[in-house]
Backbone bond lengths (Angstrom), bond angles and torsions (degrees), N, CA, C in turn:
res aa  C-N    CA-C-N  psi(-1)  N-CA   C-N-CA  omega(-1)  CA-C   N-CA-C  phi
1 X - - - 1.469 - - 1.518 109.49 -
2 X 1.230 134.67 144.56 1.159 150.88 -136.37 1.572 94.01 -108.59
3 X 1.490 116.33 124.36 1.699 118.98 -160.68 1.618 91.53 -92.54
4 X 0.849 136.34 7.83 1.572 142.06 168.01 2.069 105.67 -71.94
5 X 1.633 97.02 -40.43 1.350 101.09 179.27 1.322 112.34 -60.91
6 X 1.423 129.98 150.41 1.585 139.95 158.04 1.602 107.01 -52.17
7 X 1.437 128.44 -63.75 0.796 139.41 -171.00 1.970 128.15 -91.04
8 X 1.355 121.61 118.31 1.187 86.36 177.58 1.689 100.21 -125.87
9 X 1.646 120.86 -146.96 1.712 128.22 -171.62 1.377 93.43 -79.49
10 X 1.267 129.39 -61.03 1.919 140.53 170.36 1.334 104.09 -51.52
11 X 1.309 130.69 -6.14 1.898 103.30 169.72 1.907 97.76 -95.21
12 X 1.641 101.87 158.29 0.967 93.32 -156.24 1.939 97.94 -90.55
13 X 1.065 118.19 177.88 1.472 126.46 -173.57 1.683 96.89 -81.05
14 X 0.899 102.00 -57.43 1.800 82.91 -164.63 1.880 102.60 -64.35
15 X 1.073 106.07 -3.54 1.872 95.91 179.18 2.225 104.49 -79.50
16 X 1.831 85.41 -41.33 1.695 77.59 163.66 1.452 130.24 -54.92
17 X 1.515 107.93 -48.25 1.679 93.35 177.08 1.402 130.89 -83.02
18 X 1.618 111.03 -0.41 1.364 121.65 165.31 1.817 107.62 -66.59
19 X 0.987 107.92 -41.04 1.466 104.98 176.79 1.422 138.21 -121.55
20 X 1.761 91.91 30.77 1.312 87.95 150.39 1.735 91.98 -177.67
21 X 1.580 111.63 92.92 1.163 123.24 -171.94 1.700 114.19 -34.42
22 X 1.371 107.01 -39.01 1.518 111.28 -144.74 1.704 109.87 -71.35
23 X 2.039 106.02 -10.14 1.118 130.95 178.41 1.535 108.06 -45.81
24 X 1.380 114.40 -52.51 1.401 140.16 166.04 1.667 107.42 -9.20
25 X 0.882 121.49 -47.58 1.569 136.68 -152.64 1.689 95.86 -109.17
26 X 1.460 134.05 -31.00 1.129 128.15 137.81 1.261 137.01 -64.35
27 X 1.371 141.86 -25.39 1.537 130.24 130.07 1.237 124.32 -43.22
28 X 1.081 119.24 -33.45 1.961 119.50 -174.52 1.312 106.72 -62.80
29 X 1.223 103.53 -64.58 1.612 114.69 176.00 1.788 110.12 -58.48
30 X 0.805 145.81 -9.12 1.518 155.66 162.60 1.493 98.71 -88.52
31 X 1.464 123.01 -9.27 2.071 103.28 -177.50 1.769 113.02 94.96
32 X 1.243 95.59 -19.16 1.437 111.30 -163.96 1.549 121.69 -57.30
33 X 1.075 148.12 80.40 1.583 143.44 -143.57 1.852 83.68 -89.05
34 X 1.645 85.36 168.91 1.670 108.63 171.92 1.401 99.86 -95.85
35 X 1.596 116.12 170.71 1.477 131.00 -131.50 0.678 161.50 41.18
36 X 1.588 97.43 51.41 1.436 128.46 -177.83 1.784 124.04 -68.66
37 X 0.967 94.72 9.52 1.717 94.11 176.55 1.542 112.97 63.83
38 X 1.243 83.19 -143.88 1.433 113.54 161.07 1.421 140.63 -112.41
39 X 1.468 101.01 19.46 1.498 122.68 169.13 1.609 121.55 -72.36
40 X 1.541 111.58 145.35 1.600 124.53 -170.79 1.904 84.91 -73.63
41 X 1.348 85.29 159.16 1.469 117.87 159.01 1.458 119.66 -35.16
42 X 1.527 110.47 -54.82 1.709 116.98 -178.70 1.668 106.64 -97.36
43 X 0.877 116.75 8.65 1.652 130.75 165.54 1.752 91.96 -83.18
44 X 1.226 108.21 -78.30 1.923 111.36 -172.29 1.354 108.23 -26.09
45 X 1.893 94.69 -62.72 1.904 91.37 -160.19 1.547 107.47 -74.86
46 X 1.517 113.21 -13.45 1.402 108.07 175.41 1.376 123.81 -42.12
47 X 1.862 99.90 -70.61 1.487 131.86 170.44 1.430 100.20 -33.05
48 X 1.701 126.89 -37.80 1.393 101.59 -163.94 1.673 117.99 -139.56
49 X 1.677 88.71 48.16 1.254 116.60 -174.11 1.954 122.18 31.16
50 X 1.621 95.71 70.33 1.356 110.87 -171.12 1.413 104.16 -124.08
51 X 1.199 115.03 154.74 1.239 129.43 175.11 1.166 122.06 -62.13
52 X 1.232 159.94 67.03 1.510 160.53 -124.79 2.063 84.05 -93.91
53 X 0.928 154.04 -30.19 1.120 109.44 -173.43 1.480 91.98 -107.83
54 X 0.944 133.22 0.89 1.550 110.74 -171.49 1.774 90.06 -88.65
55 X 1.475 134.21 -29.31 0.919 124.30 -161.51 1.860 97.44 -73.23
56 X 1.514 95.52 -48.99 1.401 84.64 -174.44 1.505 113.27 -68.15
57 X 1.204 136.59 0.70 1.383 128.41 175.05 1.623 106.69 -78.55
58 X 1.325 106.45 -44.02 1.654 94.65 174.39 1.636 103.50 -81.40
59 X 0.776 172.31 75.60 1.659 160.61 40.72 0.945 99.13 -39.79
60 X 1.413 157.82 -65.55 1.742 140.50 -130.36 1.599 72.27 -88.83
61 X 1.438 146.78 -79.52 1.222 143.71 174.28 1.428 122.31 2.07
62 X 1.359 117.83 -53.70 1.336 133.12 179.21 1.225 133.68 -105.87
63 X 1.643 103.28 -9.35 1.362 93.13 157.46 2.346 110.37 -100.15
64 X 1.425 89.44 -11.43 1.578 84.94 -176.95 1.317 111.11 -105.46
65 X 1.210 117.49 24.62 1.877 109.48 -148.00 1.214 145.21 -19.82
66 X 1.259 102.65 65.05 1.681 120.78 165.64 1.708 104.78 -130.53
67 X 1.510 114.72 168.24 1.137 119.10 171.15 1.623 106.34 -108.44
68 X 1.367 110.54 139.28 1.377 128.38 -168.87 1.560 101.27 -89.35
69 X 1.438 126.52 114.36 1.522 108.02 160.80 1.518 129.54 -83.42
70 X 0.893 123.54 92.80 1.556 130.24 -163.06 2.099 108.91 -72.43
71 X 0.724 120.48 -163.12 1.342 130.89 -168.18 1.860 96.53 -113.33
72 X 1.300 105.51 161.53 1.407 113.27 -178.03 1.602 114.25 -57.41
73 X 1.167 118.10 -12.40 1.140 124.79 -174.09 1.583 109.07 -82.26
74 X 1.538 106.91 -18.21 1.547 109.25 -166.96 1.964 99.27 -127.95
75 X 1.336 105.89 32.85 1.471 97.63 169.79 1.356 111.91 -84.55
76 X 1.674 109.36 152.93 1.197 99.09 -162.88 1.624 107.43 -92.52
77 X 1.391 124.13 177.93 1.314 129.66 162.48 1.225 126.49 -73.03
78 X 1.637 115.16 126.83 1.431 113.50 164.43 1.200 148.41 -44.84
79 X 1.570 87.13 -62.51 1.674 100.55 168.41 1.594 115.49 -65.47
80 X 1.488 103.84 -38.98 1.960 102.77 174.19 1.460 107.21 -39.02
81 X 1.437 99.46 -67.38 1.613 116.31 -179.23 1.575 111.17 -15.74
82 X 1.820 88.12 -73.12 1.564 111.85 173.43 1.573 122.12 -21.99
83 X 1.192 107.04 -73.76 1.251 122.95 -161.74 1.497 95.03 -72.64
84 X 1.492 143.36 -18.41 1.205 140.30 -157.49 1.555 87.82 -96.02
85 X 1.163 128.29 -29.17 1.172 143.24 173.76 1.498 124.64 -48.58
86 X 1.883 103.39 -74.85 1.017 116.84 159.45 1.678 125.01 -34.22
87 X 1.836 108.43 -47.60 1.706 103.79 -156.45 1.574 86.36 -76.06
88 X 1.410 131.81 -39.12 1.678 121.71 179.67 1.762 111.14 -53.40
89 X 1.238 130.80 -7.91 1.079 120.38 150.54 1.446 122.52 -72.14
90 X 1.297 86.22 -62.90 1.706 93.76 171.14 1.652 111.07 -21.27
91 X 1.033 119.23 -50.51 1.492 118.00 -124.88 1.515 79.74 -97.32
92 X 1.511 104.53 -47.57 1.539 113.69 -179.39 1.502 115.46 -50.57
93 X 1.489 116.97 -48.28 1.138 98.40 -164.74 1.767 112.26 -110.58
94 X 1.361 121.89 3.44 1.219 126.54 175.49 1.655 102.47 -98.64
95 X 1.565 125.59 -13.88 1.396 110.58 -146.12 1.748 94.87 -119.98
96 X 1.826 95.27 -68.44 0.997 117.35 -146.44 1.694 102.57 -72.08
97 X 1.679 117.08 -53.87 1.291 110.54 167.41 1.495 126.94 -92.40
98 X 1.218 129.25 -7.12 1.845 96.94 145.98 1.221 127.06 -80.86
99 X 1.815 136.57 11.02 0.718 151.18 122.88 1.835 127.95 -26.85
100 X 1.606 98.07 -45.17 1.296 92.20 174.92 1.236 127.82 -99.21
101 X 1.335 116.27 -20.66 1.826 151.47 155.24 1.980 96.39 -36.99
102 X 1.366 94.05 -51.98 1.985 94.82 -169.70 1.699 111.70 -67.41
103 X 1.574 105.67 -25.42 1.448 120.17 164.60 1.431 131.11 -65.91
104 X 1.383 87.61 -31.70 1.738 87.33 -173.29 1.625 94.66 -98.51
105 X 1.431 123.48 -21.08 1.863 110.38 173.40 1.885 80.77 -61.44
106 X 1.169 137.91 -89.43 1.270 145.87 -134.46 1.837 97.51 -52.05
107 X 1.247 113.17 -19.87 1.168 105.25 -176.53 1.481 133.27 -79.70
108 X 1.059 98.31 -40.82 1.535 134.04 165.71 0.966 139.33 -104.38
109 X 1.880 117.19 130.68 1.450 114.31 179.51 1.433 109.88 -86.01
110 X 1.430 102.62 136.26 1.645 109.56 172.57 1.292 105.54 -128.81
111 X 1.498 109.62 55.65 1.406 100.43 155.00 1.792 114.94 -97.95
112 X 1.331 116.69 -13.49 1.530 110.50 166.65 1.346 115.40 -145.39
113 X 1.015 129.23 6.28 1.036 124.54 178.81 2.147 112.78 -95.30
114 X 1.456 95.95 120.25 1.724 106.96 -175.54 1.796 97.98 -56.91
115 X 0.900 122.41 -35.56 1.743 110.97 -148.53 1.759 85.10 -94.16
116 X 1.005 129.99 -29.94 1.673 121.79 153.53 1.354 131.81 -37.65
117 X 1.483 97.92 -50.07 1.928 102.29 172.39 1.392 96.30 -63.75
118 X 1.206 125.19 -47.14 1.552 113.99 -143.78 1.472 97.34 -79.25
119 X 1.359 123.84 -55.87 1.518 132.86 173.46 2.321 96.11 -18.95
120 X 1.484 96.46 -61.13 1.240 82.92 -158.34 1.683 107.09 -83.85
121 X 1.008 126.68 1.43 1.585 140.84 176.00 1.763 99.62 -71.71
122 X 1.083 108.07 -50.89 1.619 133.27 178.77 1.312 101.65 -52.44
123 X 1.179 124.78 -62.23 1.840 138.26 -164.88 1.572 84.07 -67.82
124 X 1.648 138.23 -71.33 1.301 120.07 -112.45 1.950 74.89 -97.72
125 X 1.468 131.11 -17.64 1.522 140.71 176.50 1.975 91.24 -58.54
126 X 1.211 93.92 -35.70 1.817 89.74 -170.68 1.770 113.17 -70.79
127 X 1.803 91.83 -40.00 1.630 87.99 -166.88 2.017 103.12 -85.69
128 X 1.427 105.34 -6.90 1.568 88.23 155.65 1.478 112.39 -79.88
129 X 1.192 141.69 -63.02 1.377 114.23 178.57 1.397 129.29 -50.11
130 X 0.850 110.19 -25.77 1.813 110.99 167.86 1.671 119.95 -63.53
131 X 1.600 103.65 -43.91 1.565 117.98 148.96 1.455 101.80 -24.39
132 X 1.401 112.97 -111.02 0.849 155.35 -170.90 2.265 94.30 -25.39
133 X 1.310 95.24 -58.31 1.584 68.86 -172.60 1.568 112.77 -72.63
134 X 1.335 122.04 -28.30 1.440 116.67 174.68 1.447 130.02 -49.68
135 X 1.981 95.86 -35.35 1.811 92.96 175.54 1.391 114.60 -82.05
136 X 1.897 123.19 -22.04 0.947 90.26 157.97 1.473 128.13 -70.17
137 X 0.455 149.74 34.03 2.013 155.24 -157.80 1.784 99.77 -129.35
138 X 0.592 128.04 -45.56 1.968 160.95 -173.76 1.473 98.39 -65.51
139 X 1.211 98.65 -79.38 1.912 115.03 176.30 1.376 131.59 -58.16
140 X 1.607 88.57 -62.33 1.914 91.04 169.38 1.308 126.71 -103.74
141 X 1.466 104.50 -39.06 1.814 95.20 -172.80 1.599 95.51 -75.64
142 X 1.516 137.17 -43.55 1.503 117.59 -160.39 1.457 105.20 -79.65
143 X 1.338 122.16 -13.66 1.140 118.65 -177.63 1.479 120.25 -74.28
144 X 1.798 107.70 -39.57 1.473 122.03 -174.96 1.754 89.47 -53.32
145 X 1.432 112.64 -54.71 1.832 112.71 -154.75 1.331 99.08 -68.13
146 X 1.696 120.42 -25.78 1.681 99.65 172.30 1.753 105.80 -89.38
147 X 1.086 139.66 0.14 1.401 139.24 134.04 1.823 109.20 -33.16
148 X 0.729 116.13 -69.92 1.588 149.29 -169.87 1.774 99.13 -70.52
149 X 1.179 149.53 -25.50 0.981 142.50 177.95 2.272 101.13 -87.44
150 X 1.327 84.15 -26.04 1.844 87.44 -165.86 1.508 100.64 -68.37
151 X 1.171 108.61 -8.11 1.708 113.71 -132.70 1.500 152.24 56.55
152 X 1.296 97.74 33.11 1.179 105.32 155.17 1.321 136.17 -125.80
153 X 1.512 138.70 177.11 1.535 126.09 -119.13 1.992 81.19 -145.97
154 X 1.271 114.29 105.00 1.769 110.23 157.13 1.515 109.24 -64.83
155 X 1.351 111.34 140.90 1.221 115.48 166.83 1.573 137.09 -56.60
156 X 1.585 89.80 -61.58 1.728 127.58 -170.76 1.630 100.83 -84.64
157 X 1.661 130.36 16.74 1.172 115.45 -174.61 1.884 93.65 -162.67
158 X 1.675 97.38 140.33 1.754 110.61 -175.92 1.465 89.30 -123.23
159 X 1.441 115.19 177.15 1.332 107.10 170.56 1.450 100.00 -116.67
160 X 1.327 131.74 40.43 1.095 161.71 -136.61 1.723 87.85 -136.10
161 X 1.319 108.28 -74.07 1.400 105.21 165.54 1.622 128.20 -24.09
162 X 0.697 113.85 -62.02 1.720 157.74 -157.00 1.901 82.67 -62.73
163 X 0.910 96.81 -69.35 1.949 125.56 -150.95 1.995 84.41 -64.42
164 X 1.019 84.56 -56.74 1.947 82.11 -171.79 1.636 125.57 -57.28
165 X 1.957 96.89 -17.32 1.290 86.22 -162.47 1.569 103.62 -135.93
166 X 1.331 102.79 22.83 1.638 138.61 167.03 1.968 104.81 -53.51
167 X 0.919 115.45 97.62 1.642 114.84 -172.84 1.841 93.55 -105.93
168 X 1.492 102.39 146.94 1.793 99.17 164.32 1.253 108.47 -77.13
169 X 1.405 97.67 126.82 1.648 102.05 -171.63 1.537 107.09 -83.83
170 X 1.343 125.58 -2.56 1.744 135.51 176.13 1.552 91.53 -69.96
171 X 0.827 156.88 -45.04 1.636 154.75 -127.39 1.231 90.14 -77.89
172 X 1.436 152.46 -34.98 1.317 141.73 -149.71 2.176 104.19 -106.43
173 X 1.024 83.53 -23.82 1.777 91.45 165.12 1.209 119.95 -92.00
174 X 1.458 114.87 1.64 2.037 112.29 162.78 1.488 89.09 -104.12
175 X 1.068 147.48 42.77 1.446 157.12 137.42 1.629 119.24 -108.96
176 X 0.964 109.41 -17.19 1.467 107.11 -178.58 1.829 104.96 -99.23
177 X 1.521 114.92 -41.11 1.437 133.37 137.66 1.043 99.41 2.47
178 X 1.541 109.65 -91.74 1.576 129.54 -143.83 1.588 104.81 -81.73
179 X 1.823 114.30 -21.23 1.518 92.01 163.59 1.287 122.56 -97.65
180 X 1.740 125.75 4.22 1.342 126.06 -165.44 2.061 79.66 -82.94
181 X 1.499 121.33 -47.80 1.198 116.59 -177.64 0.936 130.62 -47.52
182 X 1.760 124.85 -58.15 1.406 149.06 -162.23 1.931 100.54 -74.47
183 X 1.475 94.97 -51.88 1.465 80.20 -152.66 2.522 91.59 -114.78
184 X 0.825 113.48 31.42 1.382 123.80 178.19 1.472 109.95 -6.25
185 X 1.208 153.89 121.09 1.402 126.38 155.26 1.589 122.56 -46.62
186 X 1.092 117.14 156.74 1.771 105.59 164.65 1.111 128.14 -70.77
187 X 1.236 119.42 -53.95 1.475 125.79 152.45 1.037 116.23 -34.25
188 X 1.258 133.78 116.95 1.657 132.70 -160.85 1.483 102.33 -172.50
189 X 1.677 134.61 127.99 1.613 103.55 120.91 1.280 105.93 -93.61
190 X 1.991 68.71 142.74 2.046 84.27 -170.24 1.771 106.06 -93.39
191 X 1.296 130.57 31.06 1.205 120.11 175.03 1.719 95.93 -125.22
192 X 1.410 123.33 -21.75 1.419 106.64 175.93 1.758 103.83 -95.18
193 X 1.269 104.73 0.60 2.258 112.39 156.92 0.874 116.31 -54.86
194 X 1.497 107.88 -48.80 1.317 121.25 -153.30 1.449 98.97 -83.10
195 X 1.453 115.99 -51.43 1.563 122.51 175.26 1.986 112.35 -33.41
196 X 1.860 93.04 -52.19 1.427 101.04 176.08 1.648 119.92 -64.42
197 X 1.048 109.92 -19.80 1.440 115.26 -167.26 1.521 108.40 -77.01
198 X 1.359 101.77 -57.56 1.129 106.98 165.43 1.276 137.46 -81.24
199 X 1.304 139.54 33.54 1.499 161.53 123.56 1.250 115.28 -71.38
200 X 1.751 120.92 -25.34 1.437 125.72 160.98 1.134 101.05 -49.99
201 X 1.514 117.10 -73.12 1.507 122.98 -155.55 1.467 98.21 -60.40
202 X 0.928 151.59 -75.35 1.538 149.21 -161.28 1.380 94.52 -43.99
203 X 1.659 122.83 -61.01 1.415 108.59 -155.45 1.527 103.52 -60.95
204 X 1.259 108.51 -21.59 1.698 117.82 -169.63 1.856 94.75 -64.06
205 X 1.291 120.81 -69.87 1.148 118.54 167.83 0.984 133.39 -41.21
206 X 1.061 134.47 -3.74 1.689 131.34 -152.80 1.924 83.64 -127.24
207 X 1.554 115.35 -39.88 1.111 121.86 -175.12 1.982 106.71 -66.35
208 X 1.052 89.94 -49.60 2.050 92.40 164.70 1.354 119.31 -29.76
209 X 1.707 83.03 -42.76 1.932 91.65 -148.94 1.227 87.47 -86.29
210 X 1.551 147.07 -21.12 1.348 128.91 -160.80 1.273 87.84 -86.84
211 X 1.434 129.68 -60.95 1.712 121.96 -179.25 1.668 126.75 -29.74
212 X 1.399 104.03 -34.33 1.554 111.32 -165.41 1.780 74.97 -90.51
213 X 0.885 151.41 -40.45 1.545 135.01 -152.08 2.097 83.09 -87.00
214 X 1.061 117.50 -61.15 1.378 98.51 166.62 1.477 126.48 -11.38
215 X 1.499 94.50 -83.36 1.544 125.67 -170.01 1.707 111.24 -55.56
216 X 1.475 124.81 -43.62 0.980 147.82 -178.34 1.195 127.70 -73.30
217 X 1.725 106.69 -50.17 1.648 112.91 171.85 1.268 129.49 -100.47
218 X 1.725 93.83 -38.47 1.244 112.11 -162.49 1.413 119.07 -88.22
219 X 1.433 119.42 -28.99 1.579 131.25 151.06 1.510 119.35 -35.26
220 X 0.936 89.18 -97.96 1.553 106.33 165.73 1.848 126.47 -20.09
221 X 0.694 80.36 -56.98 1.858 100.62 165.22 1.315 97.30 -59.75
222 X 0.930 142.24 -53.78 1.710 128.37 -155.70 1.557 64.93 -99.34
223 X 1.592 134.94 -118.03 1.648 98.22 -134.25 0.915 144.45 -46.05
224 X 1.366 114.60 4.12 1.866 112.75 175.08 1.871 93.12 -82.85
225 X 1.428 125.15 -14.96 1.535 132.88 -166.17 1.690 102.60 -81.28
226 X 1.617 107.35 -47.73 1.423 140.48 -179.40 1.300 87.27 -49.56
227 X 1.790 112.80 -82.45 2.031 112.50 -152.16 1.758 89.17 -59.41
228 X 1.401 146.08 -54.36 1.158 119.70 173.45 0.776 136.96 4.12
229 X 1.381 107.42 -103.07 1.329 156.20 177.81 1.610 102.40 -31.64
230 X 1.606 112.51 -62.05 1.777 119.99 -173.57 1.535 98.14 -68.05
231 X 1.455 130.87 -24.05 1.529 137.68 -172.62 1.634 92.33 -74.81
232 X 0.728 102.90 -59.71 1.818 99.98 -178.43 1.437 129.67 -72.91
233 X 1.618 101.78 5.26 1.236 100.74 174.63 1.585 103.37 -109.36
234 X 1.069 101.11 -10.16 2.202 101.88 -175.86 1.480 94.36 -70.05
């Protein structure tokens, strides 16, 4: 592992989540439980049959934001990737936002106030498109790259596709932000708002960071998987 990285397999796990909580949410999605002792990094994912560099590529990623090109010895895994992929949906769309949807009913009265309905018409309009782009992500794009890991090649699909028409799916929650701020109902409790408000912003962040780990790791990886793959078939 490349001593340029923050993180390497010999630092130990609990020193990562001491310094930099948000890591937390990258073990989960890896399977990874807390009580980790005093065990290294490649001790954890060992014990629980994980990819030790793909995991550490998305942490050194997110806490340094750049991508590290390591040597063949340190490419990361597809399917790891994959599945690290998949549980950030999960989490996103079973956990994290009807989680915040249950805050903002508890927060607000909507028995007369118009900008109340709409606030929550707005949120639940958001978590169908967010739906909607994750399963496609689920169905076709993770499916084409585990196509592509077997060795074999879809016709009717590049991940080229994918890459061009990849939108940040956070962009529509710095609008909901700016009207829970600007225009508030009165009717409010304003300390379980605030609770909601700020689960926006994180999920908003956390939603960035899964795109750039997309865009960043996970792209890239399948076409370097893609020219392979089509190289070995000429």
């Amino acid at each position: 592992m490349d001593k340029l990285q923050k993180y390497s397999p010999d630092d130990k796990m609990c020193d990562l989540i001491a310094e930099n909580y948000s890591l937390l949410q990258v073990m989960s999605r890896f399977g990874l439980a807390l009580g980790v002792g005093e065990k290294t990094v490649h001790e954890i994912c060992e014990a629980n049959q994980v990819d030790c560099n793909t995991f550490l590529a998305i942490v050194n990623f997110m806490v340094e934001g750049f991508v590290h090109i390591g040597d063949d010895n340190e490419q990361i895994s597809v399917s790891a990737l994959i599945d690290y992929l998949r549980q950030s949906h999960i989490y996103f769309l079973e956990f994290s936002l009807p989680a915040i949807r249950r805050k903002l009913i508890e927060a607000i009265d909507y028995s007369e106030d118009d900008i109340s309905f709409l606030i929550l018409k707005f949120f639940d309009e958001y978590m169908r498109e967010i739906r909607r782009h994750m399963e496609y992500e689920d169905k076709t794009v993770f499916k084409y790259a585990e196509e592509l890991s077997k060795g074999i090649v879809p016709d009717k699909y590049k991940i080229g596709t994918y890459s061009k028409h990849h939108d940040q799916v956070g962009e529509t929650l710095t609008e909901l932000k700016n009207i829970l701020i600007k225009y508030c109902p009165e009717k409010v409790n304003i300390n379980l708002l605030n609770l909601a408000l700020s689960d926006i912003y994180a999920c908003e962040e956390g939603l960035e960071w899964h795109s750039k780990v997309e865009d960043y790791l996970f792209v890239p990886a399948i076409f370097n998987l893609e020219r392979s793959v089509r190289d070995e078939q000429k």
